[in-house]
FIVOLO-65522 format. One record per residue (C-alpha): residue in one letter; x, y, z. Coordinates in steps of 0.2 Angstrom, whole numbers, padded with zeros to 4 digits, always signed. Each point is the difference from the previous one (the first is absolute). Layout:
% FIVOLO-65522
aXYZ;...
% end
This chain:
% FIVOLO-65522
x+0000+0000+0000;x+0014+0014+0001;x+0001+0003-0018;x-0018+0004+0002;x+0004+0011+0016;x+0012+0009-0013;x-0012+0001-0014;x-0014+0011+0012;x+0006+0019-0003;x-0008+0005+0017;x-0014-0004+0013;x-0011+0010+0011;x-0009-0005+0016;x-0015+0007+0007;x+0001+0005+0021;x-0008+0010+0012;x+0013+0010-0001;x-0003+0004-0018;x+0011-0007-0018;x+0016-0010+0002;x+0008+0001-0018;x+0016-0008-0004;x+0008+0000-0014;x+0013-0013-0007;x+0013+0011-0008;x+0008-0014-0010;x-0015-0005-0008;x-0005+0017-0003;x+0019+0003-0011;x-0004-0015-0008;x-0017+0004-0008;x+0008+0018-0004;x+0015-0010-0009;x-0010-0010-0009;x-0012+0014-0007;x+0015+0010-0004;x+0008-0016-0011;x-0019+0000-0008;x-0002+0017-0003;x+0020-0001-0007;x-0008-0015-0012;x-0013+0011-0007;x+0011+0013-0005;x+0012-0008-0010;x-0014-0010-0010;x-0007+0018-0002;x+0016+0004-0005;x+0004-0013-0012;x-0018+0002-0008;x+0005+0017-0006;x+0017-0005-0006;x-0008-0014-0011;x-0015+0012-0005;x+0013+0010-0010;x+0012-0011-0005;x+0009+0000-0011;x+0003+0020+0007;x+0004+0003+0016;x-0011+0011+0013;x+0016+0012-0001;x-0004+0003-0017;x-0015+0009+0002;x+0010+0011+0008;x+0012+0003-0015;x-0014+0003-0013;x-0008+0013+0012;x+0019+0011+0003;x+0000-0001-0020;x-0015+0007-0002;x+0001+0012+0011;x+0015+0003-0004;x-0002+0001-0020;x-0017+0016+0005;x+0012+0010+0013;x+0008-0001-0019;x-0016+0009-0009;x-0003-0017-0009;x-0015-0009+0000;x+0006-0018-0002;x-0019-0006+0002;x-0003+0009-0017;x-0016+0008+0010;x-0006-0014+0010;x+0004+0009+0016;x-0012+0014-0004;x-0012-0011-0003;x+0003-0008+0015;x-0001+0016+0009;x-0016+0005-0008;x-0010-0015+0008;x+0007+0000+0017;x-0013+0002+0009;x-0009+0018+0006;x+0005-0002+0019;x+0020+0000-0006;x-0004+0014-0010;x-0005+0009+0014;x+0011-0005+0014;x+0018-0001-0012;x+0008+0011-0009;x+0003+0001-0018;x+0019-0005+0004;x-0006-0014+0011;x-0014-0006-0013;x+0016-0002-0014;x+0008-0011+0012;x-0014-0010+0003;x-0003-0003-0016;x+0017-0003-0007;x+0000-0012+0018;x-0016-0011-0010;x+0008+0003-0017;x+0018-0010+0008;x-0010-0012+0007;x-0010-0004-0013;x+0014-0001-0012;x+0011-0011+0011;x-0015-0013+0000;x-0001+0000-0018;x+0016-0002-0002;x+0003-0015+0013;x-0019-0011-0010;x+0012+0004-0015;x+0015-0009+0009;x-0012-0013+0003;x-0006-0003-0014;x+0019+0001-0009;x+0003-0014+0015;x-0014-0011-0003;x+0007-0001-0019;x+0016-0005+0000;x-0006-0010+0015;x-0012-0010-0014;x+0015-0003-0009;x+0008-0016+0001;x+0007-0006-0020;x+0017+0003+0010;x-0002-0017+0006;x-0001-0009-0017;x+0016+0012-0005;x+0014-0012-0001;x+0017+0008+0008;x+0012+0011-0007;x-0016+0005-0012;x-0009+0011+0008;x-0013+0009-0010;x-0001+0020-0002;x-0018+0001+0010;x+0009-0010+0014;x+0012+0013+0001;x-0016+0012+0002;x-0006-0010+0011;x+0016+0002+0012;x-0006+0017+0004;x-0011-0007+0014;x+0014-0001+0009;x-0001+0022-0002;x-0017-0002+0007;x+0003-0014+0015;x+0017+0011+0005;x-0007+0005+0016;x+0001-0012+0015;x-0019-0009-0002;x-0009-0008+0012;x-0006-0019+0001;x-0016+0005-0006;x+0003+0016-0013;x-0001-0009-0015;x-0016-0010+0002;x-0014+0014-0007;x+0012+0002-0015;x+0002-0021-0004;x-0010-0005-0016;x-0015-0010+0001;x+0003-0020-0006;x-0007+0001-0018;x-0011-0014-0005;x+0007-0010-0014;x-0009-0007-0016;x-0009-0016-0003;x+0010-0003-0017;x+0016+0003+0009;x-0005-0009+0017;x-0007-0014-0008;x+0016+0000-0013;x+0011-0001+0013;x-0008-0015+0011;x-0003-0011-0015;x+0020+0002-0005;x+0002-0001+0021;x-0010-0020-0002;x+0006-0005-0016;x+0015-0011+0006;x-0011-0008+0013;x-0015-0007-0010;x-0001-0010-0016;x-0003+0000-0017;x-0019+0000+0004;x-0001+0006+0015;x+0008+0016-0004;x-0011+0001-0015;x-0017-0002+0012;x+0010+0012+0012;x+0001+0014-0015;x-0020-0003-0006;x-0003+0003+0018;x+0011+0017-0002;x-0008+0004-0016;x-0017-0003+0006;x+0003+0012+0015;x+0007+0012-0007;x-0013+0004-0013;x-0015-0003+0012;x+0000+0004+0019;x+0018+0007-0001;x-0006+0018-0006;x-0013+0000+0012;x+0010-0004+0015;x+0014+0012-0007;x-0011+0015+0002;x-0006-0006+0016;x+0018+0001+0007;x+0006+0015-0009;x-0016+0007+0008;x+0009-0005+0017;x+0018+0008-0005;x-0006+0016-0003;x-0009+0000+0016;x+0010-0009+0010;x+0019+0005+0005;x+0005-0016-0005;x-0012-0016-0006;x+0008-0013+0006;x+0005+0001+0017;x-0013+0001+0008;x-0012-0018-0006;x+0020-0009+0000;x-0002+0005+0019;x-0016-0005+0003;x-0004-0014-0011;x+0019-0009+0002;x+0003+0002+0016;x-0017+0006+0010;x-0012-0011-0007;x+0009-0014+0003;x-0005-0012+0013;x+0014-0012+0001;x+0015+0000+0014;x+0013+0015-0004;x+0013-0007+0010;x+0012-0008-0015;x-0014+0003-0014;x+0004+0020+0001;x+0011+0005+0014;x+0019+0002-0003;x+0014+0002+0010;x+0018+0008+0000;x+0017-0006+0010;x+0012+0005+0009;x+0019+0003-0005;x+0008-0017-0006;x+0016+0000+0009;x-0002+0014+0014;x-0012-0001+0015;x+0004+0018+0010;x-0002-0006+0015;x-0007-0019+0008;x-0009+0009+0015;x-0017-0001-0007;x-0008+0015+0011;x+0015+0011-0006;x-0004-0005-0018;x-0019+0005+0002;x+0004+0014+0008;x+0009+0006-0015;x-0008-0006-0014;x-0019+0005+0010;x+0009+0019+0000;x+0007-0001-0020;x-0019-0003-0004;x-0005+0013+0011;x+0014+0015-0009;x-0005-0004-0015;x-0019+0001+0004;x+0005+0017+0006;x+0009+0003-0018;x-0016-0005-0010;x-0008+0013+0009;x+0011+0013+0000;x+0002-0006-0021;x+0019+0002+0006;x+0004-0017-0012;x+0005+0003-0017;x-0016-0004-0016;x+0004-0015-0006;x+0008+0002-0016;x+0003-0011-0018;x+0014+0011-0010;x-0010+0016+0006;x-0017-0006-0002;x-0010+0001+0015;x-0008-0015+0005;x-0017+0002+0012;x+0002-0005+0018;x-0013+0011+0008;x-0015-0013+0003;x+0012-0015+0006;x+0012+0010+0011;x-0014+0008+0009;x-0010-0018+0003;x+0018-0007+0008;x-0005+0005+0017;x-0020+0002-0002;x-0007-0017-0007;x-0005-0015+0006;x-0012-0013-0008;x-0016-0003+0007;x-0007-0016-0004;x-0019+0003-0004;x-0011-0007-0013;x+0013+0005-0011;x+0017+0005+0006;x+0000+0019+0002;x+0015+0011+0004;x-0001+0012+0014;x+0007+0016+0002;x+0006+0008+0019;x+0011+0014+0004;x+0017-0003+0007;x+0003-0009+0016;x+0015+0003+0012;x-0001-0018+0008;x+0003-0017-0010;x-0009-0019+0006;x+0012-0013+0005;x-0001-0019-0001;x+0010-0010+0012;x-0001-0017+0006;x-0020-0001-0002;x-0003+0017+0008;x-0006+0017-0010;x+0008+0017+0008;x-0003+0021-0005;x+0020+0006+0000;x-0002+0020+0002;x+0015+0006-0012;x-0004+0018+0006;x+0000+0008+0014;x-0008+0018+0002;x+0004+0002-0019;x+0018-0004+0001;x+0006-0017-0012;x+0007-0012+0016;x+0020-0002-0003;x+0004-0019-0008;x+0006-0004+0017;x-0016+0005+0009;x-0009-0011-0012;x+0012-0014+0002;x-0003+0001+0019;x-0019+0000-0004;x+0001-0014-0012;x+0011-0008+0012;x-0014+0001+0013;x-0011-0011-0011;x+0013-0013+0000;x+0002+0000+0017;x-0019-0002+0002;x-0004-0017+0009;x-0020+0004-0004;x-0008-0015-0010;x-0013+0001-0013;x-0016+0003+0006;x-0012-0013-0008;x-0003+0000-0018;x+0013+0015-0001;x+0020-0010-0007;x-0009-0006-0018;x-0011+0014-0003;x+0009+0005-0015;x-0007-0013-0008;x-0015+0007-0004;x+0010+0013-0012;x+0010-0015-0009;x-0015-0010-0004;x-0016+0000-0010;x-0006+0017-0001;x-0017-0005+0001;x-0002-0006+0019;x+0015+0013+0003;x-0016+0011-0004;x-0012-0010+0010;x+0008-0001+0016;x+0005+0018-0002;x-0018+0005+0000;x-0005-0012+0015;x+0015+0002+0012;x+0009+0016-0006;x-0013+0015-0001;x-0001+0007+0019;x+0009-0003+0016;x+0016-0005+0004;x+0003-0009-0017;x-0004+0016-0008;x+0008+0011+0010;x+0018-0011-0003;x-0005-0005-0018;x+0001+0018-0002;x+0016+0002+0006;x+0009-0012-0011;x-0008+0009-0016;x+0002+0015+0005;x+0020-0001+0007;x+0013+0006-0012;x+0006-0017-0006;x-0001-0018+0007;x+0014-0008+0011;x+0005-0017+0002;x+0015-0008+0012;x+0002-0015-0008;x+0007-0012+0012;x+0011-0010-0013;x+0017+0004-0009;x+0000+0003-0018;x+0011+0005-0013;x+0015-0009-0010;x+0010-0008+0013;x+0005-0016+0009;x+0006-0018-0009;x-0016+0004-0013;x+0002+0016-0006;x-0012-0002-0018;x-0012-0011+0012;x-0002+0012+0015;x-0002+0016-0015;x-0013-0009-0007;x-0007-0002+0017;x+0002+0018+0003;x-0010+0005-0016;x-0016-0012+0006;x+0001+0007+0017;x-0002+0018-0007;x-0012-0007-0013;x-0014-0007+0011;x+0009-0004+0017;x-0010-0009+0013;x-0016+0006-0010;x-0004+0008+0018;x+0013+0011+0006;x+0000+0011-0016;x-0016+0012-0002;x-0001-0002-0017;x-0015+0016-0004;x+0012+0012+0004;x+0009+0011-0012;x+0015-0008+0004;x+0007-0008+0014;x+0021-0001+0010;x+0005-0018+0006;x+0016+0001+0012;x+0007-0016+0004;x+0008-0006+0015;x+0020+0000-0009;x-0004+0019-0004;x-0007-0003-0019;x-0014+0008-0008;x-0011+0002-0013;x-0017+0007-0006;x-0016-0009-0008;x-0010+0011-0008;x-0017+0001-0007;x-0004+0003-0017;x-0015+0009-0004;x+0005+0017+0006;x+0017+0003-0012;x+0010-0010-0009;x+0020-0007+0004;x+0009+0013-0005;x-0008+0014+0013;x+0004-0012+0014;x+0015-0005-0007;x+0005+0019+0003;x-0006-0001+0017;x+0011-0014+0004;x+0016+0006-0007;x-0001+0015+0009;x-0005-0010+0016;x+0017-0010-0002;x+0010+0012-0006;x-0006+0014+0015;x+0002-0016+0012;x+0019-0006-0005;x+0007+0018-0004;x-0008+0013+0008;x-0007-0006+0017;x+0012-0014+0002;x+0004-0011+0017;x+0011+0003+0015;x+0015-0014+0002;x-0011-0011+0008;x-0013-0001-0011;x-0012+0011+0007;x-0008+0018-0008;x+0006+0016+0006;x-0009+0014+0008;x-0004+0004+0016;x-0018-0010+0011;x-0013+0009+0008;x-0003-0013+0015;x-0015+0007+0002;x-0011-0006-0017;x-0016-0010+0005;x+0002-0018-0005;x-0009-0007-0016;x-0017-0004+0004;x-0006-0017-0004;x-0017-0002-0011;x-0014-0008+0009;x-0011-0014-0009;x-0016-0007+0004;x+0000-0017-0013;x-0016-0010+0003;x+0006-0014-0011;x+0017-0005-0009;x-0010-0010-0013;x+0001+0010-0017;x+0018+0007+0006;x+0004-0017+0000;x-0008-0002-0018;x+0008+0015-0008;x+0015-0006+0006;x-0001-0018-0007;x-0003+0008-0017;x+0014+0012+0003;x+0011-0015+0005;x-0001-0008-0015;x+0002+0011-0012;x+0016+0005+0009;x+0006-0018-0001;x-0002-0002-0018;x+0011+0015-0004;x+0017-0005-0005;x+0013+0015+0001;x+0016+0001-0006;x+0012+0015+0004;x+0017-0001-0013;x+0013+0015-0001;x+0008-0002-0016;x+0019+0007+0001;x+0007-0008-0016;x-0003+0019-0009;x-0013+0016+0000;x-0004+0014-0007;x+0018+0006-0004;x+0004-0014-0011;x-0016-0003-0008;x-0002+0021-0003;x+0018+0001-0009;x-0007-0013-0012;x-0016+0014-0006;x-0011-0010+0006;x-0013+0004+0013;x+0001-0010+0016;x-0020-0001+0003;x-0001-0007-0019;x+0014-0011+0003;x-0007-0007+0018;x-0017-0003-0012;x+0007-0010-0012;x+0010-0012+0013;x-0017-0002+0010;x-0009-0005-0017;x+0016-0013-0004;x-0003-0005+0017;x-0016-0003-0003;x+0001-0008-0015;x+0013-0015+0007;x-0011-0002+0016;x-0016-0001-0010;x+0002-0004-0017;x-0010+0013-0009;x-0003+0019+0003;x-0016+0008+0011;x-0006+0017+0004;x+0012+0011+0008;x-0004+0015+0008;x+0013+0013+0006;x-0007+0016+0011;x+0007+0017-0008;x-0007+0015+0008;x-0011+0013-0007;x+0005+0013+0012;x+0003+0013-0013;x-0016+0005+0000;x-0011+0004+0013;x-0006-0012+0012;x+0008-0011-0009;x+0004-0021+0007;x+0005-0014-0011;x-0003-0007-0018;x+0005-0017-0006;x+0015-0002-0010;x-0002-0017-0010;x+0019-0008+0000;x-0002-0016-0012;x+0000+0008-0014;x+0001-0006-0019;x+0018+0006-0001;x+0005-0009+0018;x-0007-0016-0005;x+0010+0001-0016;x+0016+0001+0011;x-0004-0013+0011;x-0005-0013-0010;x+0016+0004-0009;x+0010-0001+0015;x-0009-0016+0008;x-0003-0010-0017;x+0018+0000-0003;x+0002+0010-0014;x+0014+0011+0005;x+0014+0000-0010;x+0016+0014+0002;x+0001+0002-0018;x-0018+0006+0000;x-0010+0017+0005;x-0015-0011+0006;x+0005+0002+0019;x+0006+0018+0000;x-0010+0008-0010;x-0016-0009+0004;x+0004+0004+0020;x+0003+0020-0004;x-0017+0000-0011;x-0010-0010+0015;x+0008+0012+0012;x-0004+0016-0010;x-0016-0005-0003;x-0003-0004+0022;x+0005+0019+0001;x-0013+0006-0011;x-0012-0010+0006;x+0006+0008+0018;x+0000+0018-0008;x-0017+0000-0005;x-0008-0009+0015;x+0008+0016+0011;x-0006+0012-0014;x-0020-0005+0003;x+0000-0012-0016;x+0001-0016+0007;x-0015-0016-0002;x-0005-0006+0016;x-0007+0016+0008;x-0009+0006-0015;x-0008-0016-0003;x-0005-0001+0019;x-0009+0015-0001;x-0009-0005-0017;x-0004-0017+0012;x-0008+0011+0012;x-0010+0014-0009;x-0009-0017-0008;x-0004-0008+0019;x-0007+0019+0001;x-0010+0000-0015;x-0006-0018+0004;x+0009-0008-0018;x+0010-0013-0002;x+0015-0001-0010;x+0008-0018-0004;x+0015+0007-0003;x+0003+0012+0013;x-0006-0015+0012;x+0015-0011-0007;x+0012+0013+0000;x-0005+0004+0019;x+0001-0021+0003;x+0017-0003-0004;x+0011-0006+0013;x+0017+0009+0004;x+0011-0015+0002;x+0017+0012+0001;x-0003+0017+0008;x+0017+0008+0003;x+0002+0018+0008;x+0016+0009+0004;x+0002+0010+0014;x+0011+0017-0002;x+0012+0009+0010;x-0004+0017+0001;x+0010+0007+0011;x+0017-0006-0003;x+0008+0017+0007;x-0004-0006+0016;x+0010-0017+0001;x+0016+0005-0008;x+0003-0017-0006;x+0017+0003-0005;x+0006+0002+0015;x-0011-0011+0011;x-0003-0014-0011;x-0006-0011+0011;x-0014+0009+0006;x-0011-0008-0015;x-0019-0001-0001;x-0008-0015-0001;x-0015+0009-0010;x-0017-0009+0003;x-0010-0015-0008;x-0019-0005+0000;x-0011-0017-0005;x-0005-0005-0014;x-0013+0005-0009;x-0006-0017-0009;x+0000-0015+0007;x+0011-0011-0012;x+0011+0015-0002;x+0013+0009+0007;x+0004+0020+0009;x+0016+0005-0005;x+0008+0019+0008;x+0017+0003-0002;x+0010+0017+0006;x+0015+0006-0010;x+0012+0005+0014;x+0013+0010-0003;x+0012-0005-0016;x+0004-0017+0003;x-0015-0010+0010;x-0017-0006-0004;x-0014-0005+0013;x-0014-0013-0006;x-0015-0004+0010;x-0009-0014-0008;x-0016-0009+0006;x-0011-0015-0004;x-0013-0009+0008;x+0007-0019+0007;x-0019-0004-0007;x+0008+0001-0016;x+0008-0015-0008;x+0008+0009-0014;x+0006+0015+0010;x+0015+0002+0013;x+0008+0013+0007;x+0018-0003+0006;x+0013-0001-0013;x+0006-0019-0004;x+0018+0010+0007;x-0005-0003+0017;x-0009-0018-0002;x+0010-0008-0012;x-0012-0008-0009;x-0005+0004-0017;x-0012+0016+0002;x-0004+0013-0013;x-0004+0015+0007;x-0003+0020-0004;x+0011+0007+0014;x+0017-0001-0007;x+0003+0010-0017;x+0005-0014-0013;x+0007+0013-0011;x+0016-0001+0010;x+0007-0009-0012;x-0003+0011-0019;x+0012+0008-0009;x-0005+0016-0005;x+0005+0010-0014;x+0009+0016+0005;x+0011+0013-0013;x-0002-0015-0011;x+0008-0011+0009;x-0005-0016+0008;x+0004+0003+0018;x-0007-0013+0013;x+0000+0012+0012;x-0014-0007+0015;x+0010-0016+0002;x+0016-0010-0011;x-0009-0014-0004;x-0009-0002-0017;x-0016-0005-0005;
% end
């Protein structure tokens, strides 16, 4: 009860002797601190509103083009070529009266400034928003650049002042919507080396049929849409891929991301929590100051407004359909430990605590000899099963009392924190085993200690390793791939350990402890159920984690060749000698050019890929031929393309969704949009960027390498491939596959001996590539 002693700002008695009031000083600073850090909040977003409201000018700038004005009438020039007399003449009759004719000139030529100083920053705009909507640069092969790329370079003029994270979002074009002929043009090419003779001839009747029929009509339905909408897509992808559906989002949608490979800051678990709790916290405090830098591609903006704001605010509510709620920033984060849930108060007063005070706090919940209260150590379950009786048993148990009161908690807190009791990472006799044990742990855990609804969550285990599991429907990787760099980079280099592995700062002995949430449970029953269905879906996923060291980027990037199109045609090889044929592939390429912009599909097994690799794996490679090399270059050229138009809004799959969706609307049905939407991804490959290389410095701490992230997979006979290009010389592979599956495994025959054919392992290792005209076997001596 003495934290609630401390909480009561005063108290007043009645007696016969009249009012006793006493006032509690200390708690009275308090509420005066933390108003002031509120009031302080409030001002700089008011702050920052304006700076964004005129960008690309600057506030000061007003003040320029007014001084020049002025400046060009004490002159006797009229540079508003009669404008202010005008102006003058229709103030109003009060200003007539109560200024002088002096006073009423510099009132107008005052409107006349401002006036022209907006005109002339909607013009900026609009310049902006141009060369932002340019993006033929990409197709531009280097060393060629064209004369209205050269143009195009004068954004750089126009972005010279230092923007803020969100300046560029009103001035980022819309995603256009592309044609039928073009769309269905491209998805026909897209499945012509998958079907055959026939069923490629049904598959184009289907197109053709389409296309002159219902196409037209949905196409006006959905250009309808683009010119309403800020952008068509994102918002039914969100709804109807990852809303509506009912199934578990543990391992079908949720991802995660790893800790350093070789480094673990420090092995005291509480230290490491404290620090990494307090990286997320800073950079919270950046995304609301917009102190981080936009996100750039060759000085294209790219829009993070929407997913950067939802990091801290969303949480997904499992209702008759899935629904993603919205709060408002919370300055305490939920805790999982040993079966028990807890509310850790990460400020105090308004004041961020110091690492060390948080590592004290969390250290507190170690200590904890509490047990679960009935019903209360699997109840994360409920998030990692069926979302149907997740809905059901939200509605009976979790609406009022005590259940609501610390439901809310856990949706409302910051992020979600679990202190895993186990030891992960790459370590011990079995290093390959115990990372692929590592990758399943962050997956899908215990299916209970993880609370898999929130937006994303920290697992800390015991040896002092972390990691992050995310969930999937708010933003895509590559925003909370951002927000994990800077949480291991700001926890390795800037708040750092002291010698014995603890964090630094100062403790304020006095902090409350964490509160433990109460639970009423009347029955353990459908907890039970969820996690029965949880626990088998977590048993079935085979992962397999495999750091490829034998070359990167470095070597692959001096050969012209680009390393993601490279990565693609191993994984199709891959493929190919693990399956015997060729499947659907998908590769996610973002579409964040444009505003509100997510994902679209890039379709890897090309007609050009599938040329090389039959070449390749039938054995007709010969050194005195251009088969290999020049078949490789065109299949990799052709991947980029593909790549460059699914990031400039002209990719298949999220047309064609749309089309699918516009019908349902209209209440038709289109056999060949139902096929298309049917067909299974047996391969679905992303890679996951580093964006903030700056803040590692590689070079000279090379062993402070990222892991990058993985997910499941998406079919069931097929495999999830994500691999990170670290540094120059290294290449991470996350590869899973459902045991389930006869014909798919994960881990690499390198690590069973046995004679397994697997996507993880790049098999182009071994091509000579043609370089200056020379046949140079550059990736590895040995020859085909």
């Amino acid at each position: 009860m003495a934290e609630a002693h401390q909480a009561v700002a005063f108290q007043f008695t009645i007696t016969p002797e009249g009012m006793d009031l006493q006032l509690s000083y200390q708690a009275l600073h308090q509420i005066y601190r933390s108003g002031l850090r509120s009031w302080k909040k409030r001002i700089s977003r008011m702050q920052n509103r304006v700076i964004k409201g005129v960008y690309p000018a600057s506030p000061s700038s007003w003040l320029f083009v007014v001084i020049a004005i002025l400046a060009t009438m004490y002159m006797r020039s009229d540079p508003s070529m009669g404008l202010i007399a005008k102006i003058q003449q229709h103030l109003p009759l009060s200003l007539h009266v109560s200024l002088s004719s002096q006073g009423q000139t510099m009132l107008s030529a005052l409107v006349f400034s401002t006036l022209l100083w907006l005109s002339v920053i909607l013009a900026l705009r609009f310049c902006l928003k141009l060369l932002l909507s340019y993006h033929r640069w990409m197709f531009e092969k280097h060393g060629r650049t064209s004369t209205t790329t050269k143009v195009w370079t004068l954004l750089r003029l126009l972005s010279g002042r230092k923007p803020l994270l969100y300046s560029y979002q009103t001035s980022l074009p819309h995603l256009p919507v592309p044609t039928i002929k073009d769309t269905l043009s491209r998805y026909l090419e897209s499945v012509q080396p998958l079907l055959t003779g026939p069923g490629f001839e049904r598959m184009t009747g289907l197109a053709n049929q389409f296309e002159s029929s219902l196409g037209n009509r949905l196409q006006r339905y959905l250009k309808l849409k683009a010119l309403w909408a800020t952008n068509y897509v994102s918002d039914w992808w969100e709804e109807y891929i990852y809303l509506r559906s009912r199934g578990p989002i543990m391992v079908n949608s949720n991802y995660y991301g790893m800790d350093f490979l070789y480094v673990t800051p420090t092995s005291v678990q509480a230290a490491r929590a404290g620090n990494t709790i307090t990286a997320l916290l800073l950079y919270r405090r950046k995304v609301n100051r917009e102190e981080l830098k936009p996100v750039e591609i060759r000085s294209t903006l790219s829009d993070t407004l929407v997913q950067f704001q939802a990091v801290w605010k969303t949480g997904l509510i499992s209702d008759i359909t899935n629904v993603l709620q919205h709060w408002q920033d919370s300055e305490f984060v939920a805790v999982y430990h040993r079966g028990r849930f807890f509310r850790l108060w990460v400020y105090q007063a308004g004041r961020l605590l110091s690492p060390r005070e948080i590592q004290s706090q969390v250290q507190r919940i170690l200590d904890d000899p509490s047990p679960p209260q009935p019903g209360e150590e699997k109840l994360g379950a409920l998030t990692a099963g069926d979302r149907v009786a997740w809905s059901e048993v939200r509605k009976r148990h979790f609406c009022a009392g005590v259940n609501r009161r610390s439901l809310d908690v856990i949706e409302r807190a910051a992020f979600f924190v679990t202190l895993d009791e186990e030891d992960q990472g790459m370590r011990g006799d079995d290093p390959a085993g115990n990372l692929d044990r590592y990758a399943k742990s962050l997956l899908h855990g215990k299916c209970y200690d993880r609370w898999f609804d929130k937006s994303f969550s920290i697992i800390v285990y015991k040896n002092g390793k972390n990691g992050l599991n995310a969930e999937h429907s708010w933003a895509d990787a590559p925003t909370v791939a951002h927000l994990w760099e800077y949480t291991l980079a700001t926890d390795a280099f800037q708040l750092g350990y002291t010698e014995d592995g603890h964090c630094k700062g100062e403790v304020d002995r006095s902090l409350p402890h964490p509160q433990r949430l109460l639970w009423d449970i009347p029955s353990e029953a459908q907890v039970s159920s969820s996690l029965a269905v949880a626990q088998q879906l977590a048993d079935d996923v085979d992962c397999h984690v495999f750091p490829f060291r034998d070359f990167g980027k470095g070597r692959i990037k001096k050969l012209r060749i680009s390393p993601d199109a490279f990565i693609q045609l191993s994984l199709q090889l891959a493929y190919y000698r693990d399956r015997g044929g060729f499947c659907l592939t998908y590769e996610a390429s973002m579409t964040r050019l444009f505003r509100e912009g997510r994902t679209e599909t890039v379709r890897s097994c090309s007609n050009e890929s599938c040329d090389f690799v039959k070449a390749l794996a039938g054995g007709e490679v010969h050194q005195t031929t251009q088969c290999p090399l020049q078949l490789f270059r065109r299949a990799a050229e052709k991947h980029q393309n593909l790549y460059r138009l699914a990031m400039t809004g002209d990719g298949i799959d999220r047309h064609l969704f749309c089309l699918y969706v516009v019908s349902k609307y209209l209440g038709v049905d289109s056999p060949f949009l139902k096929e298309v939407l049917s067909e299974p991804w047996r391969l679905s490959t992303s890679q996951t960027p580093l964006q903030q290389m700056e803040l590692f410095d590689l070079k000279n701490n090379p062993e402070f390498i990222s892991l990058g992230g993985g997910f499941g997979p998406v079919a069931d006979d097929g495999y999830g491939v994500s691999y990170i290009i670290v540094g120059e010389d290294m290449i991470n592979f996350h590869v899973s596959s459902k045991h389930s599956c006869s014909g798919t495994v994960s881990l690499t025959h390198k690590h069973t001996h046995t004679h397994t054919h697997t996507p993880s392992m790049p098999p182009l290792a071994n091509c000579p590539v043609m370089h200056d005209g020379v046949m140079l076997r550059t990736l590895r001596p040995s020859v085909w």
